[in-house]
C-alpha positions in Angstrom: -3.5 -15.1 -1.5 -4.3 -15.9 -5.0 -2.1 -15.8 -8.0 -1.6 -13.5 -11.4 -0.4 -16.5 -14.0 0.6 -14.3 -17.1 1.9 -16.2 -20.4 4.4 -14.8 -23.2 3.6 -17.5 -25.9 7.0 -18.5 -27.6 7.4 -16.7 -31.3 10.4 -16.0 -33.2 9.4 -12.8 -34.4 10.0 -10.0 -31.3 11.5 -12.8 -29.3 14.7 -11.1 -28.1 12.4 -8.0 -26.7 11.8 -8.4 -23.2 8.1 -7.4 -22.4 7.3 -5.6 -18.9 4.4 -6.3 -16.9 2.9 -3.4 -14.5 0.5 -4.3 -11.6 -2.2 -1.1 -11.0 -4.1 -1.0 -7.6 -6.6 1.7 -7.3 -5.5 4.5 -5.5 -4.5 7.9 -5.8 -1.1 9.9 -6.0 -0.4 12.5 -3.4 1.0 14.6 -6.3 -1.8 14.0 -8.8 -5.4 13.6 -7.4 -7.1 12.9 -10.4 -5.3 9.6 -11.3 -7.3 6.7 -9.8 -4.8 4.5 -10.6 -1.2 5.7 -9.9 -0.4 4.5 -6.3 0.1 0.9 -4.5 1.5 0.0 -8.4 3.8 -3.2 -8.9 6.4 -2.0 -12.0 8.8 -3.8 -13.6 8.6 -7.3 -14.2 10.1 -9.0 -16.8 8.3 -11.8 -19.4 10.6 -13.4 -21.6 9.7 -15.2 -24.5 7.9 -18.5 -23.9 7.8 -17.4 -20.2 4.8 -17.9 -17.3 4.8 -15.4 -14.6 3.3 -16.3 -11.1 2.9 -13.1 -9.0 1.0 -13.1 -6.0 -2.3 -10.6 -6.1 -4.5 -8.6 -3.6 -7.8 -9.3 -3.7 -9.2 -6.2 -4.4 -9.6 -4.5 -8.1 -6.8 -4.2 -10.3 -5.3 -3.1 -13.8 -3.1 -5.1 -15.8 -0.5 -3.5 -18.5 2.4 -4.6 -20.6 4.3 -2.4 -22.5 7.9 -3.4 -24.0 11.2 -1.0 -25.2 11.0 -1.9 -29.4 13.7 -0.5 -32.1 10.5 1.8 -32.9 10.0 3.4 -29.2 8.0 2.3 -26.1 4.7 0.6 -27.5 1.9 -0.7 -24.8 -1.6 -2.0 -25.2 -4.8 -1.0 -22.9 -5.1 -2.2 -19.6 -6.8 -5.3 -18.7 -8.7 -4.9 -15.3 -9.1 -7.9 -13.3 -12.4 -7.5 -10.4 -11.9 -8.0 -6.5 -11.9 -11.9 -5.8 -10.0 -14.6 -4.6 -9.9 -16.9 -7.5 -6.5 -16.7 -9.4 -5.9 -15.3 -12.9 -4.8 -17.1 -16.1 -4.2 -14.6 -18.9 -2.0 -14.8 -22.2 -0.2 -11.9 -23.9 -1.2 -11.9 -27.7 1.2 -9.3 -29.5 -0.5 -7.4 -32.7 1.5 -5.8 -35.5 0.3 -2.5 -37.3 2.3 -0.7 -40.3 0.3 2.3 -39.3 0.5 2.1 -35.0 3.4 -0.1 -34.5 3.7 -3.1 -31.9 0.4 -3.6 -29.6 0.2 -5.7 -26.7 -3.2 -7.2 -25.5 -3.8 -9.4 -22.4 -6.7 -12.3 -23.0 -8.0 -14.8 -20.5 -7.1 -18.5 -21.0 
């Protein structure tokens, strides 16, 4: 089975907010048919800061998210998609700051 490795780089600023990770496999929901990504969906896994995750992918195609619960609201970024394989992930959560939008979380690969 190969691996998701995820990385929360340590930083003082944010670094008592706990950032979520949710795992997207396509699919539909029985009670929305339009949504191609609601169902077979891993939520719910923390990151701390300074923290590596290791969770265990399919090997079909999936979408990547991170949101976290700020003093401003919920705040997310857009989905990274990782294609069907068996080669395992490496991929680093890079937090951006916006007077205008708030907190925005992007996923890059290492």
């Amino acid at each position: 089975m190969r691996r998701l490795f995820i990385t929360r780089p340590r930083r003082f600023v944010g670094s008592l907010i706990p950032y979520t990770i949710h795992l997207r496999y396509p699919g539909t929901q029985p009670d929305d048919p339009d949504c191609q990504w609601g169902s077979g969906h891993v939520m719910g896994i923390s990151i701390a800061n300074g923290e590596t995750k290791n969770i265990p992918l399919r090997r079909e195609r999936c979408a990547v998210l991170i949101s976290a619960e700020t003093s401003t609201g919920a705040a997310g970024g857009p989905a990274y998609y990782i294609e069907a394989g068996s080669e395992d992930v490496h991929l680093e959560i890079r937090t951006k700051y916006s007077f205008l939008d708030g907190s925005r979380y992007e996923l890059h690969p290492l």
